[in-house]
MIGUSE-39237 format. One record per atom (N, C-alpha, C): x, y, z. Coordinates in pm, whole numbers, padded with zeros to 5 digits, always signed. Example, Ala and Ser with C-alpha at 12.3 -4.5 7.8 and 13.67 -1.06 7.14 Angstrom:
MIGUSE-39237
+01319-00569+00780
+01230-00450+00780
+01320-00330+00780
+01285-00225+00708
+01367-00106+00714
+01290+00003+00787
END
This chain:
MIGUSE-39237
-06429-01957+01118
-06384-01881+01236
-06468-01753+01246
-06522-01702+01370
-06605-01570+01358
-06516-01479+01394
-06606-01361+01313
-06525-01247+01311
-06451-01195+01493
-06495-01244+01585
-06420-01160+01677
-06352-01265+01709
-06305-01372+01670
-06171-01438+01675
-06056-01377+01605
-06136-01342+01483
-06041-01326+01394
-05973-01122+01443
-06067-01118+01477
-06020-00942+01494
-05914-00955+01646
-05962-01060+01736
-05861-01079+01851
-05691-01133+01772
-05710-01227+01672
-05571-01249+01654
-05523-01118+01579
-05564-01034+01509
-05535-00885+01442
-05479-00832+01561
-05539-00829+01690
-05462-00755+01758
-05363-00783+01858
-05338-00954+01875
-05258-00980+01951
-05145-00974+01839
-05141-00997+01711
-05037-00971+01600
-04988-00891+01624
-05073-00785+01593
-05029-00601+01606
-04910-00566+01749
-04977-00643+01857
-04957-00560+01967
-04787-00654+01960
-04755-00777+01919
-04639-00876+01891
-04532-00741+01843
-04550-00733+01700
-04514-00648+01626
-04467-00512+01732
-04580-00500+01758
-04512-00297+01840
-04395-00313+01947
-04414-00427+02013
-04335-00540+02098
-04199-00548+02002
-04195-00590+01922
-04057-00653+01825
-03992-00492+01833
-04093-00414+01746
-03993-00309+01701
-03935-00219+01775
-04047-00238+01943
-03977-00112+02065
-03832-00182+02092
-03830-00339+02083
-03716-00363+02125
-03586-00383+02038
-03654-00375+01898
-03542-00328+01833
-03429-00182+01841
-03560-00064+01858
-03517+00069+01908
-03474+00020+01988
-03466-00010+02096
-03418+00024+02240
-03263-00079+02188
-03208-00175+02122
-03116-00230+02094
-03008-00147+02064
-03108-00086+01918
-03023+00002+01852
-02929+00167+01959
-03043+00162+02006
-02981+00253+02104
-02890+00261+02203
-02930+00143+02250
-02824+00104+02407
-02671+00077+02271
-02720+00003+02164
-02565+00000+02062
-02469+00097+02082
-02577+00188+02040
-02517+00343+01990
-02456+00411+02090
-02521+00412+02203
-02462+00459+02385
-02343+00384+02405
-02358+00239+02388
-02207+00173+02458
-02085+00197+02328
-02152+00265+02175
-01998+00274+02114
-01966+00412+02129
-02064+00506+02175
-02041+00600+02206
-01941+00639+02322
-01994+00583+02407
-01925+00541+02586
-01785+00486+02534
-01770+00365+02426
-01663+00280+02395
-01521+00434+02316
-01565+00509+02244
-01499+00604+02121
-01476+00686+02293
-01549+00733+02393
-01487+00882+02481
-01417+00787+02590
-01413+00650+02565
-01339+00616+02693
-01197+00572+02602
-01174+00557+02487
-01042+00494+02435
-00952+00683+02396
-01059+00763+02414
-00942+00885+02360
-00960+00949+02499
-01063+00904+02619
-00989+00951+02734
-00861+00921+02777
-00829+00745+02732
-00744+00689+02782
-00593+00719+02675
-00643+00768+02583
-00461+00833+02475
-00494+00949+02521
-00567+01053+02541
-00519+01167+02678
-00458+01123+02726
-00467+01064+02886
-00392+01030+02989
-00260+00966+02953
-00221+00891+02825
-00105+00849+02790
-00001+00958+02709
-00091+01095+02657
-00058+01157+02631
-00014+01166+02452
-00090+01076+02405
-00107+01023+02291
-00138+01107+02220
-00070+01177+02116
-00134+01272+02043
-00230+01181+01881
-00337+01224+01861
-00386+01184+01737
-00503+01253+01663
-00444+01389+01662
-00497+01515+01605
-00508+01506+01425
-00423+01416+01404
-00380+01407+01244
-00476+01269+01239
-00539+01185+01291
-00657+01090+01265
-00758+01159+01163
-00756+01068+01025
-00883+01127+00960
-01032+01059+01060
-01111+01137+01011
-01226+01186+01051
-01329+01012+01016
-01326+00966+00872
-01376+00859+00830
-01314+00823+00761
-01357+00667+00687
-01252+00623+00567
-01279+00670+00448
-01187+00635+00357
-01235+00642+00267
-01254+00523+00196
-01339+00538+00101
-01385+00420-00015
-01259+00372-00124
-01234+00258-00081
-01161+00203-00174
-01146+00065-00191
-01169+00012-00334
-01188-00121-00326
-01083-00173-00349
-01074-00327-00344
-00980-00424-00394
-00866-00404-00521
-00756-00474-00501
-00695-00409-00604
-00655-00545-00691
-00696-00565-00840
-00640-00637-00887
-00575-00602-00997
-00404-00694-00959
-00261-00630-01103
-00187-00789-01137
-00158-00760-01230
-00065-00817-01268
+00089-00829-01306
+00179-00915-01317
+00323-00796-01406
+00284-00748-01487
+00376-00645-01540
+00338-00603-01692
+00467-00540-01731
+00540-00498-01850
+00622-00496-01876
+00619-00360-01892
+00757-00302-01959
+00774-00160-01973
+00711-00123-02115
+00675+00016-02162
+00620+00039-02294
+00720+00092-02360
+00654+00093-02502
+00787+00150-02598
+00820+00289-02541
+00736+00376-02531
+00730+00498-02468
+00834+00512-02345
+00824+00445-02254
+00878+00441-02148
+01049+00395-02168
+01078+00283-02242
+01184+00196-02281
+01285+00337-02394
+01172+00427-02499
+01185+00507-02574
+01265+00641-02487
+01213+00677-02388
+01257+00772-02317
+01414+00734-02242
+01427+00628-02184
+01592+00602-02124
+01635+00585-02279
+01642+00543-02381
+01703+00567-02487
+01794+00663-02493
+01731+00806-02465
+01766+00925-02473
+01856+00957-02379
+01858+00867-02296
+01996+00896-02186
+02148+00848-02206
+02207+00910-02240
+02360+00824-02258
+02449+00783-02174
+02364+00789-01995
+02489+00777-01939
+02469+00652-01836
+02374+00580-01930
+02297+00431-01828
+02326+00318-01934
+02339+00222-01896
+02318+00109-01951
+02224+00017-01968
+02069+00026-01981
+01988-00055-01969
+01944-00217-02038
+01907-00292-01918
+01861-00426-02012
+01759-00442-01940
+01678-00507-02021
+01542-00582-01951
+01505-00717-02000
+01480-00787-01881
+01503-00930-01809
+01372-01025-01861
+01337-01090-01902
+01198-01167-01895
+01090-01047-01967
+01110-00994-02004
+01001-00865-02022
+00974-00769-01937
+01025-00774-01818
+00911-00724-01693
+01082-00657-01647
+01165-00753-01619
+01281-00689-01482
+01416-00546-01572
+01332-00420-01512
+01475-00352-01588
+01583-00295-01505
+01698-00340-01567
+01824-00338-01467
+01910-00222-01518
+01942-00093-01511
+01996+00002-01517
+02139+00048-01418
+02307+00040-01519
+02375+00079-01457
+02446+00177-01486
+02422+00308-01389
+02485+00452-01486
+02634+00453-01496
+02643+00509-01580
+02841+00446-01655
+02941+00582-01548
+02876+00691-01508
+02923+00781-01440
+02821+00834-01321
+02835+00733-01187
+02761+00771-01079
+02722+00940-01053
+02585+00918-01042
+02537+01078-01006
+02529+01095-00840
+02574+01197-00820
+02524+01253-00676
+02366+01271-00631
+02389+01217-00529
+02227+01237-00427
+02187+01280-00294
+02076+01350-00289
+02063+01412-00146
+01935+01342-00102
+01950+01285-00012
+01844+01229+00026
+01706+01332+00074
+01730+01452+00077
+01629+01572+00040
+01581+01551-00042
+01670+01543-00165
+01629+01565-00303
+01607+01471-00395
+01593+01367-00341
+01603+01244-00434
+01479+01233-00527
+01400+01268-00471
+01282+01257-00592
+01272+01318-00691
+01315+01410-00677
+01407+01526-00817
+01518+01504-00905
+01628+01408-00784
+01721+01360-00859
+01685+01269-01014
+01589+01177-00923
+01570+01026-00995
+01504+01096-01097
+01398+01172-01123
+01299+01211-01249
+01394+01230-01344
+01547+01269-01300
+01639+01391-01463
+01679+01168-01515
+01662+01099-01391
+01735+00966-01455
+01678+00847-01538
+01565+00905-01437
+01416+00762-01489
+01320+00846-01462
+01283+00850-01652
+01181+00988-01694
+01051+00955-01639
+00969+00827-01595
+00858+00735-01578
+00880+00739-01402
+00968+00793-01355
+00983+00759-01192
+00828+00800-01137
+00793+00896-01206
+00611+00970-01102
+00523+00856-01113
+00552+00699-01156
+00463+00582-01151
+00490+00553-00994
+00585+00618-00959
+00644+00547-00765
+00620+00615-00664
+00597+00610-00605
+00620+00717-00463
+00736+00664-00405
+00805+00770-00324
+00903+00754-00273
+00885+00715-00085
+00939+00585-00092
+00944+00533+00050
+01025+00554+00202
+01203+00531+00174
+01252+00567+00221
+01423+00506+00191
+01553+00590+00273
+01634+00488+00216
+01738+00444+00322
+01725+00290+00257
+01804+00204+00413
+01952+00220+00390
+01908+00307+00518
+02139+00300+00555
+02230+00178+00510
+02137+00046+00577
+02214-00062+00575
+02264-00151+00413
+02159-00108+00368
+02156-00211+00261
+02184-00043+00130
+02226+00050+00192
+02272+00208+00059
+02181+00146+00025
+02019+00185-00003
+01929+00142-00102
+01806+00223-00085
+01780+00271-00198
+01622+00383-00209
+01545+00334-00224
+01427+00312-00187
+01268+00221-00230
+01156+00328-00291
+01116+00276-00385
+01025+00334-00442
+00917+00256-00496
+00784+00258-00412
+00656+00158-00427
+00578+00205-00552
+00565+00166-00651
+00473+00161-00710
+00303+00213-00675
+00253+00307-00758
+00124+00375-00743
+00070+00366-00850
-00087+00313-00796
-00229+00259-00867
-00309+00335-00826
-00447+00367-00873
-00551+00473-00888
-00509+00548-00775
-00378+00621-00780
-00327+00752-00648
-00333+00661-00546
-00302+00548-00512
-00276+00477-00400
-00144+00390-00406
-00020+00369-00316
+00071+00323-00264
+00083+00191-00264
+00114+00091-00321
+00136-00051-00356
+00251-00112-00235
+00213-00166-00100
+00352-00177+00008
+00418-00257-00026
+00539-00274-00039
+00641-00390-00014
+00600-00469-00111
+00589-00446-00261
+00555-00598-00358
+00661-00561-00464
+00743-00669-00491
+00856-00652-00568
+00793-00658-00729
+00692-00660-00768
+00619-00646-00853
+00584-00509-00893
+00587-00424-00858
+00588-00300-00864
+00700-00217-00763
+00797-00236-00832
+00905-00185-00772
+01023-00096-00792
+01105+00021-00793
+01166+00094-00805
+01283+00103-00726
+01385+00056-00693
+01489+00009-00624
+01579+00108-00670
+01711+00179-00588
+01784+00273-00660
+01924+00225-00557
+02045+00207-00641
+02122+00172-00644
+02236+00295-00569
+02286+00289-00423
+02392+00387-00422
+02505+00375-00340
+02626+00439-00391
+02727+00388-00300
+02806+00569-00280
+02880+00528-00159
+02916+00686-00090
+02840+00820-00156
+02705+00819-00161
+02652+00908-00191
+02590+00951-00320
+02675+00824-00388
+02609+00831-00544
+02515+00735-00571
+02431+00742-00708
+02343+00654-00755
+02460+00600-00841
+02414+00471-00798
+02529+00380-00957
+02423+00305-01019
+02313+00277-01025
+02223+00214-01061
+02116+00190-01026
+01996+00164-01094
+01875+00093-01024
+01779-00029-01102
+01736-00093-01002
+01565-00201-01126
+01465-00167-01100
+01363-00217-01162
+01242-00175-01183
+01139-00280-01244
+01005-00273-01148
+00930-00325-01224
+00826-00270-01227
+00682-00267-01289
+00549-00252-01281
+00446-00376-01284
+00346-00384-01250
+00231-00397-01222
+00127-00300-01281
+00041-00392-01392
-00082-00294-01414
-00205-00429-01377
-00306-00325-01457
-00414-00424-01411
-00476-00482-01537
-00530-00582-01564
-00562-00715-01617
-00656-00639-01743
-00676-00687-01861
-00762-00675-01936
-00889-00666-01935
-00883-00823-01840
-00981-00859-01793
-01103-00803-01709
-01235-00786-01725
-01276-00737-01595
-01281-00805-01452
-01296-00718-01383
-01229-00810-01240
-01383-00700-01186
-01419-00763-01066
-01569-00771-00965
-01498-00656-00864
-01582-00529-00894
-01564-00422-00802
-01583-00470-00670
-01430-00494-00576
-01498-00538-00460
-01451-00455-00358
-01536-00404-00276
-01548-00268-00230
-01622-00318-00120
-01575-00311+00041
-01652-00306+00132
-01637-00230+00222
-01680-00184+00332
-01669-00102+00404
-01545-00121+00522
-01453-00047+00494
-01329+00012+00589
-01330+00013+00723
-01264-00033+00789
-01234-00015+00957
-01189+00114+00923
-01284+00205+01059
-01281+00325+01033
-01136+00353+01133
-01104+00476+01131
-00956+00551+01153
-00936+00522+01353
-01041+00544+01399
-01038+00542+01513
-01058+00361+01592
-01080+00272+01480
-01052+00183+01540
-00937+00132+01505
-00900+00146+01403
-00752+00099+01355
-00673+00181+01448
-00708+00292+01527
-00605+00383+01649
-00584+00234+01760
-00746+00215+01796
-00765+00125+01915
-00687-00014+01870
-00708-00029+01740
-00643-00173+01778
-00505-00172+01779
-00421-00082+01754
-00283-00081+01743
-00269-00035+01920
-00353+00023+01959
-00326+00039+02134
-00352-00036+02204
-00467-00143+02172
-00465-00210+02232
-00382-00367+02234
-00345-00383+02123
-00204-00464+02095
-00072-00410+02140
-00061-00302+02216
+00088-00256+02275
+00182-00144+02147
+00159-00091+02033
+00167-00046+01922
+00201+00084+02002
+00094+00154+02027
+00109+00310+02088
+00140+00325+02203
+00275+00388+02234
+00314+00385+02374
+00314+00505+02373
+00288+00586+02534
+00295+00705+02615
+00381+00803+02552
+00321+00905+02524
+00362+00996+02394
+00371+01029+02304
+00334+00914+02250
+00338+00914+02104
+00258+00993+02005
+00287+01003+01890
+00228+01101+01808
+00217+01046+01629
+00053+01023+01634
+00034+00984+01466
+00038+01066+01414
+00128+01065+01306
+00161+01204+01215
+00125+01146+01110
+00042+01046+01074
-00006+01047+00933
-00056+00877+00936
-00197+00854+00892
-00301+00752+00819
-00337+00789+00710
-00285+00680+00623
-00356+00709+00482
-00375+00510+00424
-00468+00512+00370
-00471+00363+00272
-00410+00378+00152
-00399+00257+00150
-00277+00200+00029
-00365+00060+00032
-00238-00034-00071
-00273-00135-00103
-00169-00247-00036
-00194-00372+00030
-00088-00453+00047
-00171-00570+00010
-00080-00692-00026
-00135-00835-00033
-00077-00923+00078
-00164-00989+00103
-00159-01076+00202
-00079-01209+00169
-00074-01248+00067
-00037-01314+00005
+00158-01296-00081
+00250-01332-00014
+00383-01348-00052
+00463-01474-00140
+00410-01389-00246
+00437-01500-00413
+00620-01579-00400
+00603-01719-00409
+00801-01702-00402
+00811-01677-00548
+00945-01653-00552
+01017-01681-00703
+00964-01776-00818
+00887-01677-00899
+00908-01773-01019
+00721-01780-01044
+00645-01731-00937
+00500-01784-00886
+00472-01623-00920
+00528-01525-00979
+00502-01368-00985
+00397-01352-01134
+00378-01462-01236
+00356-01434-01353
+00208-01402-01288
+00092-01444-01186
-00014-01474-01193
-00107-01345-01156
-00230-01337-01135
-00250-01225-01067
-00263-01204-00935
-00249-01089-00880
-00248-01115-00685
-00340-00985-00691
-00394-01008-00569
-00531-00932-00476
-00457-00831-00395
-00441-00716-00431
-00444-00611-00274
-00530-00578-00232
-00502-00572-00090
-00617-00567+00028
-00639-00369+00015
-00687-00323+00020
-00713-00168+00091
-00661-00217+00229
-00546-00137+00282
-00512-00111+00419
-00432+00033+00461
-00446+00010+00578
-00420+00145+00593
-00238+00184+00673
-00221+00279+00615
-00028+00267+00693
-00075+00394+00764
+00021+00363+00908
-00014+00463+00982
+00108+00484+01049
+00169+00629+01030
+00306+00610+01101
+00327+00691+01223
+00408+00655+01282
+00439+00676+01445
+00545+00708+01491
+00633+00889+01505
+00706+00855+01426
+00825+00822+01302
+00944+00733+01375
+00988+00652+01223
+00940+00564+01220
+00867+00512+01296
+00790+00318+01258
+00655+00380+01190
+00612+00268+01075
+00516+00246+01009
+00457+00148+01088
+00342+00119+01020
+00188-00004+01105
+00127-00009+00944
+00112-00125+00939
+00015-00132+00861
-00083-00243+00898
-00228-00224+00911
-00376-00295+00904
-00436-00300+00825
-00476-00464+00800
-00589-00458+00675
-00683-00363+00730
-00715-00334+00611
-00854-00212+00605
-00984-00291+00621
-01005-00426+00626
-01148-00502+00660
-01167-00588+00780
-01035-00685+00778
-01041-00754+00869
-00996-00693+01018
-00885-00593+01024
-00807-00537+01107
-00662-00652+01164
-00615-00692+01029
-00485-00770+01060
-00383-00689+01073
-00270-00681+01202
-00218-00571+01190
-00040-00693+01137
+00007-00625+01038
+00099-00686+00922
+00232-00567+00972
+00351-00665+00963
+00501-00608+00964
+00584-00643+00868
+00651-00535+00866
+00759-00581+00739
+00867-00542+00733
+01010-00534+00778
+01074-00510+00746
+01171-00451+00636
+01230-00326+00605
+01295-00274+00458
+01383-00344+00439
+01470-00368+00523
+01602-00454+00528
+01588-00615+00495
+01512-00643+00513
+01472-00812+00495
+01392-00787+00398
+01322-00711+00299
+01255-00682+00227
+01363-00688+00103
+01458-00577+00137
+01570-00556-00004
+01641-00684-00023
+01673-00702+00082
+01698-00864+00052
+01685-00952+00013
+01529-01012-00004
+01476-01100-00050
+01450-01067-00193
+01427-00923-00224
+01395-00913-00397
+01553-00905-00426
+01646-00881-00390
+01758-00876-00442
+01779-01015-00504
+01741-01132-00408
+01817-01246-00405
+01714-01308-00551
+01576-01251-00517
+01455-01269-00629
+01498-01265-00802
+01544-01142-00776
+01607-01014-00921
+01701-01142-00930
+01799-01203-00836
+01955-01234-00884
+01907-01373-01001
+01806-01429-00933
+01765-01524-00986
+01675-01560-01118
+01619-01419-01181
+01590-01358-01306
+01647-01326-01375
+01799-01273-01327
+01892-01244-01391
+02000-01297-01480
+01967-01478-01381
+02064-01560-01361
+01972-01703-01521
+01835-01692-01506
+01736-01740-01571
+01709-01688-01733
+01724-01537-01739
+01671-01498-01833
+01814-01414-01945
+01739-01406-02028
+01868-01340-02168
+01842-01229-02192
+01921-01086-02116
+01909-00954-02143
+01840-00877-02286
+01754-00801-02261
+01767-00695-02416
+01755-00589-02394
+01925-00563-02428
+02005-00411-02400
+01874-00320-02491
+01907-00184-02366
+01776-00050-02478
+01904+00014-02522
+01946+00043-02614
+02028+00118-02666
+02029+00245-02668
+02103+00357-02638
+02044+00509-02650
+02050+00541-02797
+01969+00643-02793
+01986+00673-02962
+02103+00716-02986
+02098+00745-03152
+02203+00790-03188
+02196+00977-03179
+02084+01002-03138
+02107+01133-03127
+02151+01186-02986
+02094+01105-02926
+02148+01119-02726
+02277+01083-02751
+02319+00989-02816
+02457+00975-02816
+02577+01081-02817
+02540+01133-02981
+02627+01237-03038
+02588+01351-02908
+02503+01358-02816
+02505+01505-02752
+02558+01458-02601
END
């Protein structure tokens, strides 16, 4: 081939190439304009509805996958209600502990998170959720690397009350596996689309006001009875409340997930009854020095 063949295909290459990449720029750009155009036309439109969402974080944050398992209580932990004389504790299968105080304590639903620490020394493993009128019952989710575990009876803190008192509560935990498990970590639906997709599914109505997005962990996946020994996947998602209603969206896919407290206590109740009903108690005894005092 002679050289000015060869120098003509050099430059019809070249000139291909400058071709590819103007129209890559120009892609990237018109992108960037229509999500730009897309972000001032969805918070023109919660203006006009009057939508407040001043409390929207800014970006996500990084957080990966969560993998737990059951896990049972430690001596430490089991060691500390010891010291209480005015509970009765047993624990179920290893994992389920069922606590009934012999002289109901008073509670303020102000104060409950204060209450529970003087009762169940290990309570700062929970965050406190909320408590259903219907079912007299306190929820307390379980917390992993400073993040919120939703609705998994696997990590659970349940508190027992009637006309105002605590008469009891169970408990379980969830830790994580020995094993190493595959950092899986991908990038978050950011804050402002998890706004859009809950508006644009009918979620945010005229007035409304997000008073708080934060991620947590939920599984997608609802183990029945008996199927709890194995390990389960939490998703990173994000709860966003509105508000007394909660929302929660996966944090990748943007599945937006409901759950009920009331149908929730229910089902681990009926869960627990059936562990209870399965397995052979082992009472924690208080010491003999909590005793005598």
């Amino acid at each position: 081939m002679q050289w000015g063949q060869i120098k003509t295909l050099f430059i019809i290459s070249f000139l291909l190439l400058d071709l590819f990449l103007l129209m890559q720029l120009w892609a990237n750009r018109e992108s960037a304009v229509i999500q730009e155009v897309a972000e001032t036309t969805l918070e023109e439109e919660l203006s006009a509805q009057n939508i407040d969402i001043s409390e929207v974080p800014s970006e996500a944050p990084g957080v990966s996958f969560l993998t737990a398992e059951p896990g049972g209580f430690s001596e430490q932990q089991l060691g500390s209600l010891e010291e209480k004389d005015n509970q009765q504790v047993n624990v179920y299968n290893d994992r389920l502990l069922v606590a009934t105080l012999d002289d109901p304590v008073e509670v303020d639903k102000e104060t409950i998170r204060e209450d529970i620490s003087e009762i169940i020394p290990f309570s700062n493993r929970y965050s406190y959720w909320g408590w259903n009128e219907d079912e007299t019952t306190a929820l307390f989710f379980q917390k992993m690397n400073n993040r919120t575990i939703y609705y998994n009876r696997g990590g659970l803190l349940m508190i027992r009350t009637e006309n105002g008192q605590i008469t009891g509560y169970t408990a379980t935990l969830l830790e994580e596996p020995e094993m190493e498990s595959e950092n899986m970590q991908q990038d978050l639906i950011s804050p402002m689309d998890i706004v859009s997709l809950l508006y644009n599914n009918g979620y945010l109505q005229e007035n409304d006001e997000i008073e708080d997005m934060t991620v947590g962990y939920y599984s997608l996946v609802n183990l029945e009875a008996g199927e709890e020994d194995g390990y389960q996947v939490f998703a990173p998602t994000w709860r966003v409340r509105v508000g007394s209603d909660f929302y929660f969206v996966h944090a990748t896919n943007g599945q937006i997930l409901t759950n009920n407290a009331g149908d929730f206590i229910e089902s681990v109740t009926e869960a627990y009854a059936n562990q209870l009903s399965s397995g052979s108690p082992e009472p924690v005894q208080p010491s003999e020095e909590g005793t005598e005092e």
